[in-house]
Structure formats: C-alpha cells, structure tokens
C-alpha positions as CSV (number, residue, x, y, z in Angstrom):
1,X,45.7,30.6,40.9
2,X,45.3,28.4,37.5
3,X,47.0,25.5,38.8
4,X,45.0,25.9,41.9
5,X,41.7,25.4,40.0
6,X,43.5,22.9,38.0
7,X,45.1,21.0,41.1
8,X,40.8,21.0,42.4
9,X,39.7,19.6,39.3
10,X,42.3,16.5,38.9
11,X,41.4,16.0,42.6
12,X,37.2,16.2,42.1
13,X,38.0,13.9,39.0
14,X,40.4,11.5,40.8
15,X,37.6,11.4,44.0
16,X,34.7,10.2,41.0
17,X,36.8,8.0,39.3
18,X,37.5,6.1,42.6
19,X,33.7,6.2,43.5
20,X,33.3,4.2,40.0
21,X,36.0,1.9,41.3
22,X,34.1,1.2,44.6
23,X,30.8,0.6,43.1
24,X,32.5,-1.8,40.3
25,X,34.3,-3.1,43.5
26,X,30.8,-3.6,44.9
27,X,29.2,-5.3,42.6
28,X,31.7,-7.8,41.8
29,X,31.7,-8.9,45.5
30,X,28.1,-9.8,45.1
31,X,28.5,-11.8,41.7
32,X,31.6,-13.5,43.5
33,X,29.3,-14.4,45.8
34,X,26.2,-15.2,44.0
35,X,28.8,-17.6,42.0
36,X,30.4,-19.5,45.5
37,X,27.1,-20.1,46.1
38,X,25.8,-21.1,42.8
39,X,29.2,-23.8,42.7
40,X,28.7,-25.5,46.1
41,X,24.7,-26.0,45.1
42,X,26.4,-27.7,41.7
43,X,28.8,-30.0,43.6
44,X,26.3,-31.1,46.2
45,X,23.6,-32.1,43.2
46,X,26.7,-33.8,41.2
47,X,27.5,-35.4,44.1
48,X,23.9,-36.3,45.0
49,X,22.9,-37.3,41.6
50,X,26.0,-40.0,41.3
51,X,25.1,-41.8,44.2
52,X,21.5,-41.6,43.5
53,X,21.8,-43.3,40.1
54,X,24.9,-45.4,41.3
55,X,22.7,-46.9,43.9
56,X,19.6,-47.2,41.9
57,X,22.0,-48.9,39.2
58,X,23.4,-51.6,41.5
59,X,19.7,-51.9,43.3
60,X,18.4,-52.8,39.6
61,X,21.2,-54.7,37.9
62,X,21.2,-51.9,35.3
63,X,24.5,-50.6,33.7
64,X,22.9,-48.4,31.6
65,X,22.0,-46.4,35.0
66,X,25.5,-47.0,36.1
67,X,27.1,-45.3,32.5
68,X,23.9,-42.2,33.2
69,X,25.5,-41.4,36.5
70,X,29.0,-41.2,35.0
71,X,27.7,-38.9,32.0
72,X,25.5,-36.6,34.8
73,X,28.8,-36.2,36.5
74,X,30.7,-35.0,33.2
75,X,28.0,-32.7,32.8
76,X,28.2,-31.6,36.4
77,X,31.7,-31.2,36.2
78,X,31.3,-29.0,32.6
79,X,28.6,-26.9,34.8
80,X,30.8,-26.6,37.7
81,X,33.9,-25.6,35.6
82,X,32.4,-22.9,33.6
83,X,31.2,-21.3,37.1
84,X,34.6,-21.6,38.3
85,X,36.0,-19.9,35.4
86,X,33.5,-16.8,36.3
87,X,34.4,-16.8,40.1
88,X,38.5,-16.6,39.0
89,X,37.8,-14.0,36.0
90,X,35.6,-12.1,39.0
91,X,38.0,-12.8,42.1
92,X,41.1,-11.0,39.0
93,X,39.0,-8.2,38.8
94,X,38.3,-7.3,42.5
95,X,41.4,-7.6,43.0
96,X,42.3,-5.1,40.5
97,X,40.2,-3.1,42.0
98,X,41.8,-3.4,45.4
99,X,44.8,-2.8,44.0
100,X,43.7,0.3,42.8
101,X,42.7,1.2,46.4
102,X,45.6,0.2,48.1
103,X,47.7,2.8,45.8
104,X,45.0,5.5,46.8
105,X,45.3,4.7,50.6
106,X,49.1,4.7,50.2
107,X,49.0,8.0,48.2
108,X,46.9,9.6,51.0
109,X,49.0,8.1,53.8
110,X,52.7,8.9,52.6
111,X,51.2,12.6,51.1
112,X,54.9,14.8,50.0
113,X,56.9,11.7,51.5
114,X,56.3,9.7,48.1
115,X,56.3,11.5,45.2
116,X,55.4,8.6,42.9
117,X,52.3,7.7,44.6
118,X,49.9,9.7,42.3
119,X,51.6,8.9,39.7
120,X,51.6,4.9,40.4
121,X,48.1,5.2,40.9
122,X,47.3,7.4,37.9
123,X,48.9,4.5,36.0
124,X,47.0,1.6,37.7
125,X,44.2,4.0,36.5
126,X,45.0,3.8,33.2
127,X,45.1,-0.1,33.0
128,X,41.8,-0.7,35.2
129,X,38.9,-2.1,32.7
130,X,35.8,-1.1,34.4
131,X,32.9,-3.1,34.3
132,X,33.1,-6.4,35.2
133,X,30.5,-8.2,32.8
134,X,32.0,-6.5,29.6
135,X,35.5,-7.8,30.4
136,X,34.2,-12.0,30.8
137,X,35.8,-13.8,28.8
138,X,34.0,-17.3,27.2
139,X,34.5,-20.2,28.5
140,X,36.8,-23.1,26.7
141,X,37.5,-27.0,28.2
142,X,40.6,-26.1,28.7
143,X,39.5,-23.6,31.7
144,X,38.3,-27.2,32.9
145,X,41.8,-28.1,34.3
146,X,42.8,-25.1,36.1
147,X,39.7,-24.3,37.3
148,X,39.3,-23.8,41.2
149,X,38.8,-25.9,43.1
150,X,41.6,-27.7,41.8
151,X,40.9,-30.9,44.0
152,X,37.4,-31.2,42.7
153,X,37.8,-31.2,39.0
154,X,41.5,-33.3,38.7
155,X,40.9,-35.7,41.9
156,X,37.0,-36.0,42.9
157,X,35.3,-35.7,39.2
158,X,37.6,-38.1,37.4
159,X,37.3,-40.5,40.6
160,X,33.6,-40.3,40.2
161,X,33.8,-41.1,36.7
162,X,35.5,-43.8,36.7
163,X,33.6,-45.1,39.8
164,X,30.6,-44.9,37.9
165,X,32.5,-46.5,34.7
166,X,33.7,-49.6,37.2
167,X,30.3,-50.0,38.1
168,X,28.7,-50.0,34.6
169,X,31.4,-52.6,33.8
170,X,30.7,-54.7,37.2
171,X,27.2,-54.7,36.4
172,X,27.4,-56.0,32.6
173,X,29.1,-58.8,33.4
C-alpha cells in the first residue's frame, strides 16, 4: 500500500514537472519567433539602408556617405548577430525541451517493454535548466561568425562592406 501511495506521488510530481516543461516549451516558441521576426526586419533595413546611402553617395559625389553606409552595415550586422545568438541559445533550449518530451512519449509508449525509460527521462530531468531567460548567455563578437544565418554574416555583410568601402574609394578619387 506504501509504494502504492508512493508510486501516485512520483507519478502526480512527474505529470507537474512536465506541465512546467510545456509551458517553458511554450514560451520559448514565441521568443523564437518574436526573434525570426525581429532578424528579417534587421536585414531588410541593413539592406535598405546600404543602398539608400550607396545611392545617395554616388548621386552626390560624396565618400563620406559612401564610408556611412559601410559603418551602418557593421552596425546592422553587430544588431543582426547578437539576435541571432538569442534565436540559437532559444532554438538549444526548445529543443531540450523536446527532448525531454520525446523520452516521456517513449516511456508511455513502450510502458514494462523498456525498463530504462523512466529512468532516461528522470535523468534528462535532472539536466533540464528551466527558464529560458535566466539561462541567456551574453553576447561576445565572436558569436558574430557562427551565427545563423551563416550566409548573411560571412558572404552578404562582408560583401556589403566592402561594396560600400570600393565605393568610398571610387568616389575620392
């Protein structure tokens, strides 16, 4: 009878601790996508901004305007970085989360047949850091590199750069 009530309560605790999960699960779906939308609105002003001041540059003869439009995209790209470093930190943590789920839904499923299942997931338990906002880490320039998009901030941001440096130089002289 003990281990009966004991078995109910591990169960009832196991049941709220995977609510938590589902509602940390929730809310880092909606800053994941709070921050997708947040990047492309940064790209498509960086992008904007450049040809805006590129154009205005070369319409003006000035290469001042032409060497602004190459530091706006620096800055763009700095913004754009430290966003993307949110969305992968965010994207790692649903995904623990999932993770999390998946053992649950493979515990239920295989019941007796797997033995381990409760205790994988009790593990997976152990290691999950709820709350996604206490767990950010800050931002560094290294992040810059790695940072997803990958083709954006190694290809398309250095390109623009140095499009905007060729036209400071073509317009000085």
């Amino acid at each position: 009878m003990e281990n009966e009530l004991e078995g109910d309560a591990q169960s009832d605790s196991l049941e709220a601790v995977l609510k938590l999960i589902d509602l940390d699960y929730e809310r880092t779906s909606a800053f994941i996508e709070s921050i997708v939308g947040t990047g492309t609105t940064i790209r498509g002003w960086g992008v904007t901004l450049w040809l805006g001041l590129l154009g205005f540059a070369v319409d003006r003869h000035r290469w001042q305007l032409a060497a602004l439009a190459g530091a706006v995209t620096v800055a763009i790209a700095l913004a754009d970085a430290y966003h993307a470093s949110l969305y992968r930190q965010a994207l790692d943590h649903a995904r623990m989360a999932e993770n999390i789920t998946s053992r649950y839904f493979a515990m239920l499923h295989h019941g007796d047949d797997d033995p381990d299942a409760e205790r994988d997931l009790r593990v997976q338990l152990a290691g999950y850091r709820y709350g996604l906002y206490t767990n950010l880490w800050r931002f560094r320039l290294r992040d810059v590199w790695n940072a997803p998009p990958v083709a954006f901030f190694r290809v398309i941001y250095p390109l623009l750069v140095a499009g905007a440096a060729a036209a400071a130089i073509y317009i000085k002289y």
